[in-house]
N, C-alpha and C positions, 0 to 999 in steps of 0.2 A: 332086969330090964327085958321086955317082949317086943318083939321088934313091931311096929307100925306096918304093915305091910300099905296100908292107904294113903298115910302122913309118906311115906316114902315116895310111892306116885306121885303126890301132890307134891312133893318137894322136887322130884325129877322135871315132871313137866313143868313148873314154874319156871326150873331155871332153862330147858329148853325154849320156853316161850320167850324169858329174857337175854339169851343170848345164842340159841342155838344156829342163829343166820350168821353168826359170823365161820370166816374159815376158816378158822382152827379148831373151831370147836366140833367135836367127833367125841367118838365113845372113849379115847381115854380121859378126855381134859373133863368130858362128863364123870368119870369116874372120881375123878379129882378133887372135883366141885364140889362132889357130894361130899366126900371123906372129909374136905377143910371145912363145908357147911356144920357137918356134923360135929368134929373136933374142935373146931373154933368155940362154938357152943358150948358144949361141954367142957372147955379149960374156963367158961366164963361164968357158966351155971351149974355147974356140977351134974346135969344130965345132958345125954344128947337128943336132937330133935327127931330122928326118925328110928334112934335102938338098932339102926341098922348094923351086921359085923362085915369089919374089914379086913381080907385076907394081904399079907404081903407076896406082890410080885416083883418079878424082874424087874418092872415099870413102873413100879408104886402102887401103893392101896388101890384094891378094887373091892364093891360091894358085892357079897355073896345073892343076892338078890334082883340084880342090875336087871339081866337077863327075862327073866318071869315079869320082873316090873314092866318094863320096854315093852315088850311084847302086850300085855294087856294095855296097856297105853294104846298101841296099834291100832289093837281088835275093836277098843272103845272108839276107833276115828277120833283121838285128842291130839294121838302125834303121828307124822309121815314118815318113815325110812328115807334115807339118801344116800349116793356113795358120792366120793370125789377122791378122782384118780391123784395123787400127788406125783408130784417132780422125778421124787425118788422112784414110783412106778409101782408103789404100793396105794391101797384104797383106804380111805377112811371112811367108816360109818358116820352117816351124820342122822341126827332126826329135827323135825322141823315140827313147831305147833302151829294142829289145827284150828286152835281155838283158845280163847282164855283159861284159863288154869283156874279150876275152882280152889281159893284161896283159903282156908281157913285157921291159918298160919299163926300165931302171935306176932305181936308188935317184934319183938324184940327177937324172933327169929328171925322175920323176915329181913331184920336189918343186918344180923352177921351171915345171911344167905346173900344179900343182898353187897354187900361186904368183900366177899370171896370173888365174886362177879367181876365189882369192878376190881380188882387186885390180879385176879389171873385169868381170868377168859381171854386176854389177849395173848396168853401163851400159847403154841402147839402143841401137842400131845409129846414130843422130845423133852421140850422144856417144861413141862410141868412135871412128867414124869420125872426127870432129873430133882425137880426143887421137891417133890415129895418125899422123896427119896433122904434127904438132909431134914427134915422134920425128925426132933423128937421119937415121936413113938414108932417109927416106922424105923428109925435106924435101930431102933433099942430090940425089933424083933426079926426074928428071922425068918426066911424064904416062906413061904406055904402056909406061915403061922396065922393066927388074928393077930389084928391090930388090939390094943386092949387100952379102953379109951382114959383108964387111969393114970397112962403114960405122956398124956400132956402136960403131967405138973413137970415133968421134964421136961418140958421144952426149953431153950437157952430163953434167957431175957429179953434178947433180942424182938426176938419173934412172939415173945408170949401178949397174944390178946389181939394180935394181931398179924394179919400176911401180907408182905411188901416184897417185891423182885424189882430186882431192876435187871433186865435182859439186853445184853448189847446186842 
């Protein structure tokens, strides 16, 4: 699998476009979004949408690629950098679309991207980091490792084919 580097933007900014105003949403729950966009997919179709690889951290999966993506997003004027100071006195990165997301998505990606959205975007970066953390593949590997996307067939049943929290 070669990773999308374009299908990957266009999956980033999509879901900044559809959810990035909200405040929780910052660069980890971005992080998140992707990984369940991607894995979700892939436990359903056997490949994932954007080939992206997922290292494991302290916080849960993050894309090796996040970074260069963001950043060209930028320079194109698609998306806007933002911070917001939180409570705790720490910052969160946010980004914000400039402009529609050119979409060229499949049907049935855009629904398990589309899926993950509404299921977790209203988490903050604690709490999704935590809920990724208990996924499957991510507990199966260790710190610094890839994610390795063949490990969704482990996911308990519970969870399999689909992602539900319920946060008090």
């Amino acid at each position: 699998m070669d990773f999308d580097k374009d299908k990957f933007k266009m999956t980033l900014h999509y879901i900044i476009n559809k959810c990035g105003f909200r405040n929780t949403v910052g660069r980890t729950v971005l992080h998140k979004l992707l990984y369940f966009s991607d894995f979700n997919y892939f436990e359903k179709y056997s490949q994932s949408i954007t080939n992206e690889t997922y290292t494991k951290k302290e916080r849960g999966p993050v894309p090796i690629h996040f970074e260069e993506a963001i950043a060209e997003l930028i320079d194109e004027n698609k998306v806007r950098p933002g911070k917001r100071r939180l409570p705790c006195g720490k910052v969160m990165n946010r980004y914000f679309s400039l402009k529609e997301p050119e979409t060229n998505l499949k049907e049935e990606e855009l629904a398990v991207i589309n899926q993950v959205i509404k299921d977790l975007s209203h988490l903050n970066g604690k709490q999704i980091g935590e809920y990724s953390l208990s996924d499957g593949p991510v507990k199966q590997t260790e710190d610094n490792e890839i994610v390795e996307y063949e490990l969704v067939l482990s996911r308990d049943s519970n969870k399999k084919s689909k992602v539900f929290v319920k946060i008090s």
